[in-house]
N, C-alpha and C positions, 0 to 999 in steps of 0.2 A: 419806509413801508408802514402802513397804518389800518386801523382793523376798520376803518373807513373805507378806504381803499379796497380791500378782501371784497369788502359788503358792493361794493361797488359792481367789480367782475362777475360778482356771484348773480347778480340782480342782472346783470347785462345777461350771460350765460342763459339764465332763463327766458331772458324775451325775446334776446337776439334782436333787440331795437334798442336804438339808444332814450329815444324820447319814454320806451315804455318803461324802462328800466329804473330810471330818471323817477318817473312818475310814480314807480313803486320803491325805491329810495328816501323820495321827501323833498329832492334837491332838483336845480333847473337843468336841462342837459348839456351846456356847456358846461357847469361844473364836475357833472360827473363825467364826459369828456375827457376833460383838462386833466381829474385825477387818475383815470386810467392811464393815460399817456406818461403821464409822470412817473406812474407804476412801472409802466412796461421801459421807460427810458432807465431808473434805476435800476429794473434786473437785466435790462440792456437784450428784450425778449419780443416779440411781438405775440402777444397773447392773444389778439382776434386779428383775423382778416379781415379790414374791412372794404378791400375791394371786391368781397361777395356781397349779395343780396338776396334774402337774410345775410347780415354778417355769421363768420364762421368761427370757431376756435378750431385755434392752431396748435397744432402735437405737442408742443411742449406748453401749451397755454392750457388745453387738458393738463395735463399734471398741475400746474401751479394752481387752478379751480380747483382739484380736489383736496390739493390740499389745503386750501385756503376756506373748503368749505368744513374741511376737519377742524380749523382752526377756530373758528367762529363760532363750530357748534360745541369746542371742550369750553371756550370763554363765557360761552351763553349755560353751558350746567355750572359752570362755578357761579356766576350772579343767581342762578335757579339753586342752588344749593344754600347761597347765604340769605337769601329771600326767604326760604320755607324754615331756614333755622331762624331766623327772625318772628315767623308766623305770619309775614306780608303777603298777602296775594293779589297781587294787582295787575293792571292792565287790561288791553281790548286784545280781541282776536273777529275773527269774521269763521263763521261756520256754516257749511251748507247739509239740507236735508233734502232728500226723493221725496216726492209727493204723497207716496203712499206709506210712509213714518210719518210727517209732517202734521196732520190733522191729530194723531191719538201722541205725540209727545208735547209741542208745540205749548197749548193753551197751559198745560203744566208746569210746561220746563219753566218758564218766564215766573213764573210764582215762585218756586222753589229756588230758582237759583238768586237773583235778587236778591228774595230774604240772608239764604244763606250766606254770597260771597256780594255784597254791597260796593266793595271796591272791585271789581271784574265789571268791565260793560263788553257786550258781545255785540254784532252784528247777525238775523240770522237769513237765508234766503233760501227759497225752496230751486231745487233742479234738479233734471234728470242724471242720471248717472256717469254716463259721456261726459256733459258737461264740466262736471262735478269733480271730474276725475281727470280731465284736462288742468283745468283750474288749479288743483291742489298740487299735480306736478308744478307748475309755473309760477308755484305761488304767489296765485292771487286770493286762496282763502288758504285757511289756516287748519282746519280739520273740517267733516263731514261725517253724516251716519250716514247707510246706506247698506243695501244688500250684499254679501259677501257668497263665496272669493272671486277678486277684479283679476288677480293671477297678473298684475303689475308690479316689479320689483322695485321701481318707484316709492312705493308705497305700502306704510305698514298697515294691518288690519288689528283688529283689538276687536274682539267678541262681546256684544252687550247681551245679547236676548237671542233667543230661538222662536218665531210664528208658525202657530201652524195655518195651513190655509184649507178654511171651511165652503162649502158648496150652500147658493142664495139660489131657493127654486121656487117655482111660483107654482101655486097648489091646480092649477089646469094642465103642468106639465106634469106627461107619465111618469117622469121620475121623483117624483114627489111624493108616492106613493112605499119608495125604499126608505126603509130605517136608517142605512147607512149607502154611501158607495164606492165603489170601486175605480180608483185612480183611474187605472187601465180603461174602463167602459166607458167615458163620458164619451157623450161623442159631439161633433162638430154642431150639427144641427141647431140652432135656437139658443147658442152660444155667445153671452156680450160679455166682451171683452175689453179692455184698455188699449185708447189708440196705441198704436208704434212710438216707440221714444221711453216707453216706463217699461224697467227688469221687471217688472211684475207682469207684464203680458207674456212676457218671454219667459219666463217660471212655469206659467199655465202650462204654457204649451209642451213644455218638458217633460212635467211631472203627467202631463194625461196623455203625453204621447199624441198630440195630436198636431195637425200641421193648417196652417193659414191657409183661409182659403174667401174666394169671393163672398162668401151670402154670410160672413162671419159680422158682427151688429158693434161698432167700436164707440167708445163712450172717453171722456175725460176723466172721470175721476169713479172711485167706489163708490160716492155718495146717489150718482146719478145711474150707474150700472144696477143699482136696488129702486129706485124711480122707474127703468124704464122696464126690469124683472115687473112689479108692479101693476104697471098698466098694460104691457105687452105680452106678456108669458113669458116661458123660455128660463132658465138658470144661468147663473154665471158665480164665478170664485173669488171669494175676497179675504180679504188676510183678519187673525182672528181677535184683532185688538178694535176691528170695525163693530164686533159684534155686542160691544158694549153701547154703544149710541143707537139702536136696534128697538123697535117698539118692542112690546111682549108678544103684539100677534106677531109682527116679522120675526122674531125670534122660532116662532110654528116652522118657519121655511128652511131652517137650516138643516144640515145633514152633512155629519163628520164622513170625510176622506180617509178610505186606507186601501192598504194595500199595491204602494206603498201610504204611510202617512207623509204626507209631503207640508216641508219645513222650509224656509226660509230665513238664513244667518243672517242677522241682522247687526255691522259692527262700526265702531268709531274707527277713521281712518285716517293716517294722519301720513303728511310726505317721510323719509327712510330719514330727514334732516332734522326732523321737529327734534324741540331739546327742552319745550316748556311744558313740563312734568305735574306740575301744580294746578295750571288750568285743564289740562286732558284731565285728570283727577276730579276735579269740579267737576266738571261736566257727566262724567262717568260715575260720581257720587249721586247730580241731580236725576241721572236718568233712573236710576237703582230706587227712586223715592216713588217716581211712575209706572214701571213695567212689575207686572203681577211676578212676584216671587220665584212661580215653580217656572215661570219661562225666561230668569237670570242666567246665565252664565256661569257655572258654577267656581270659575275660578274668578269670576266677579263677586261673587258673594263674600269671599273669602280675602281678597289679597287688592291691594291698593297697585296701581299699572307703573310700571318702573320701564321706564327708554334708555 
C-alpha cells in the first residue's frame, strides 16, 4: 500500500470516472487503473463497483476512502509544517472568485501578492457560485472567495470582510429625493437587477423583501446596472466596494440602506480536506492589504487562520 495509491481512490472517489481522475492525478488512466486494482487485490476488498455507471463505492471501500483521506491529509500538514518552519512557501493552487468580488479584489490581489510570495503562482477564474461550489467539492480548484453561508458540510468558510449594500438612483426617480431608505420600501418598479445565476440578485431580493417578477430590467454585471441607472432612470443596489470607482457626480446618486442595514459575508472557502495552511494564509494576508479596515473581520485582523 502506497500513499500513491490513497491519492489515487481519493481522486477516483471524487469524479467517479476513471479518465477524470486520471486527469487530475497527473497520470494516464491505465495506470491509475492498474494501481487501484493492485490496491483493492492486496486488501483483498473491492472498493468501487464498477459495474455501475457512474462507478460506485462500495460499503466497505467508504471506509477505506476515509480513511485514506485522513491519512493524506495528517502527511500533507506534516510537509506543511516542515515547509513553514523552514520559511518555504511554494507552489500553485487554482482559486475561484463571483463576479461581483472579482472587479474591486482582482487588479490588487495580483500586485500584492506577487510582490510578497514570489514563489506561489496561482491560477485565478471568475464564477458563479454554483459553480464554484461544485468545483471545490470535486476538487477541481483549490479555494474560492465568495458570499457566505453555502450551509455545505463539504466545505469550510473563513470570514474576510463584511459589504454593505448601497442603493444607485437616478436623480428623475421619486426616490431620490430621500436621504436615506428603508430596506423594507423599495419596491419592484424600475428595479435593475443582475441576471439569474449571481447570489447578489438573490441577496437583493431578500433583504427588500421583494419577489421576481416580469417588467423586472436584468443587466450582467454592476458596471452596466450604473450605465443603464444613467440613461434610463429607475434605481438599482450594488455592493459598497463598487462605490469607489464612482464619478463624484454618481457618487450624488447614492443613499445608504437601513432598516435592516443589509450586509453581505464575504469568505475564503476552502473543501473540509484542505491541509495547505500557508497558502490560505497568503492569500488571506493579500486580501487584508485591499479591503478597507473597518469592513475586516475582526478575528482577521487579529489571528493568522489555522486548519
Amino acid at each position: 500500500m502506497t500513499l500513491q495509491q490513497l491519492e489515487y481512490i481519493i481522486a477516483l472517489n471524487k469524479t467517479r470516472h476513471f479518465v477524470q481522475a486520471a486527469e487530475s492525478a497527473g497520470v494516464t488512466q491505465p495506470t491509475l487503473s492498474m494501481m487501484i486494482q493492485k490496491l483493492e487485490d492486496e486488501l483483498d476488498v473491492k472498493i468501487f463497483d464498477r459495474s455501475r455507471h457512474p462507478i460506485e463505492v462500495t460499503p466497505i471501500g467508504k471506509k477505506v476512502i476515509d480513511l485514506a483521506q485522513s491519512t493524506v491529509c495528517q502527511i500533507g500538514r506534516i510537509k506543511e509544517v516542515v515547509s513553514n518552519e523552514k520559511g518555504n512557501l511554494t507552489g500553485n493552487f487554482n482559486i475561484a472568485v463571483i463576479p461581483t468580488v472579482a472587479p474591486y479584489l482582482l487588479p490588487q490581489f495580483f500586485v500584492h501578492f506577487n510582490k510578497k510570495y514570489p514563489d506561489l503562482s496561482f491560477k485565478v477564474s471568475e464564477m458563479h457560485t454554483s459553480v464554484l461550489e461544485k468545483k471545490l467539492v470535486l476538487g477541481e480548484i483549490d479555494m474560492a472567495i465568495a458570499s457566505t453561508p453555502l450551509n455545505n458540510p463539504l466545505i469550510l468558510e473563513i470570514p474576510l470582510y463584511y459589504e454593505k449594500f448601497v442603493a444607485y438612483i437616478s436623480p428623475d426617480d421619486e426616490l431620490y429625493s430621500c436621504s436615506e431608505l428603508n430596506s423594507n420600501d423599495l419596491r419592484i418598479e424600475n428595479l435593475w437587477i443582475l441576471e439569474e445565476g449571481h447570489c447578489f440578485r438573490s441577496q437583493v431580493f431578500n433583504f427588500c423583501k421583494l419577489s421576481p417578477a416580469s417588467n423586472i430590467y436584468e443587466a450582467g454585471s454592476i458596471d452596466t446596472l450604473i450605465k443603464i441607472v444613467d440613461e434610463n432612470g429607475g434605481y438599482t443596489v450594488i455592493p459598497e466596494l463598487h462605490t469607489n470607482s464612482l464619478s463624484e457626480n454618481q457618487k450624488k446618486n447614492l443613499r445608504m440602506l437601513v432598516n435592516p442595514k443589509p450586509v453581505r459575508e464575504i469568505s475564503l472557502i476552502i473543501h473540509q480536506d484542505f491541509i495547505r495552511e500557508g497558502q490560505l494564509n497568503a492569500v488571506a494576508e493579500t486580501i487584508k492589504q485591499i479591503i478597507p479596515l473597518h469592513m475586516l473581520d475582526q478575528r482577521l485582523k487579529k489571528f493568522a487562520i489555522k486548519i
